[in-house]
C-alpha positions as CSV (number, residue, x, y, z in Angstrom):
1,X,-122.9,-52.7,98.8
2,X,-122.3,-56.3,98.7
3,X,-120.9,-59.1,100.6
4,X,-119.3,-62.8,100.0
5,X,-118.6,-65.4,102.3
6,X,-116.8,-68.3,101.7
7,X,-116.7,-70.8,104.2
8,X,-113.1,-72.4,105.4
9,X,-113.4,-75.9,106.7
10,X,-112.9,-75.9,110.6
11,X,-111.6,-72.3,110.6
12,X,-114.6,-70.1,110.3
13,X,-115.1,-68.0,107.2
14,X,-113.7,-65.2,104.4
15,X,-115.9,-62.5,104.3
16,X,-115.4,-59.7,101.7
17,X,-117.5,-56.4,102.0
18,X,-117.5,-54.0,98.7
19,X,-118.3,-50.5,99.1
20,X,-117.3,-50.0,102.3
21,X,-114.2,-47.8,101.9
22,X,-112.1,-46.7,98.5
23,X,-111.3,-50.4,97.8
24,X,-113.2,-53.8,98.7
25,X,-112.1,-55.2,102.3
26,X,-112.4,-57.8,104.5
27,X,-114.1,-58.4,107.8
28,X,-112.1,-59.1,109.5
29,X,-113.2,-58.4,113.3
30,X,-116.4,-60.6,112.3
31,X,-114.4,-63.2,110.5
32,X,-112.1,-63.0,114.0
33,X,-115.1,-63.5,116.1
34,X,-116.5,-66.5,113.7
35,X,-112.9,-68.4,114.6
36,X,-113.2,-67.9,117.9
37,X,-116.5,-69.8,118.2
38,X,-118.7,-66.9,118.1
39,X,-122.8,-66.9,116.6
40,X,-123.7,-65.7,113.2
41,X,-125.4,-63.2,114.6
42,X,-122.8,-61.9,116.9
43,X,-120.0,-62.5,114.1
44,X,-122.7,-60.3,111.8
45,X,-122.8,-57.5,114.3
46,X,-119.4,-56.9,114.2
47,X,-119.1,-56.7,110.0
48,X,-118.6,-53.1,109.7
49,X,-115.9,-52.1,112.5
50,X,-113.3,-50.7,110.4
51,X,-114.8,-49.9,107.5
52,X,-115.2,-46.0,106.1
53,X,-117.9,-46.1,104.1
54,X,-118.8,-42.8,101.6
55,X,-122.3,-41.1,102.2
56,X,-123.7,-40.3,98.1
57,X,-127.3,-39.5,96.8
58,X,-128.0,-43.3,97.0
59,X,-127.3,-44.2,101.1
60,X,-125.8,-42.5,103.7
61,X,-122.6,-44.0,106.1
62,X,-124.7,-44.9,108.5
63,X,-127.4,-46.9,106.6
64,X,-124.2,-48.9,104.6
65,X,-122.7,-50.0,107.4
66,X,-126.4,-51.1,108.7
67,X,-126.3,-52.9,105.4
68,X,-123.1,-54.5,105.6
69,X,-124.5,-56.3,108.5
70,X,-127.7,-57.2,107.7
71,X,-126.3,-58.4,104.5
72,X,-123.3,-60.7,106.4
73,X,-125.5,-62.5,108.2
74,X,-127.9,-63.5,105.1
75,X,-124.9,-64.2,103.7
76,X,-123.3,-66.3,106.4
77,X,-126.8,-68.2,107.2
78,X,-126.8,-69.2,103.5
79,X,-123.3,-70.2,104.0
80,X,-124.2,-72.4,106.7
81,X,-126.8,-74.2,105.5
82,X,-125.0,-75.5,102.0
């Protein structure tokens, strides 16, 4: 599981899950929520609508997609602060 942000000037931000279905994605329900003026942490809960992720030996669904949202808003908090 991973995430990247990258900010866009004015318009919010890019945010790219991996691991979250057969090929990386974007997030785009937070990304669409970021735009329209929402909090990281709303903008965070939102990272994983969408998404299908697999359930292996390593995490289940359930716990990536808990991941995918804890890990967008570390991500987008570091974002912010640069």
């Amino acid at each position: 599981m991973a995430v990247a942000v990258v900010s866009r000037s004015g318009h919010g931000a890019a945010i790219a899950l991996a691991n979250m279905g057969a090929t990386a994605m974007r997030a785009t329900a937070a990304e669409q929520a970021l735009a329209g003026g929402a909090s990281i942490d709303e903008a965070a809960a939102l990272a994983a609508e969408g998404t299908e992720p697999s359930s292996d030996h390593a995490a289940s669904a359930d716990f990536r997609k808990h991941l995918a949202r804890v890990l967008t808003r570390r991500a987008l908090e570091a974002a912010s602060s640069r």
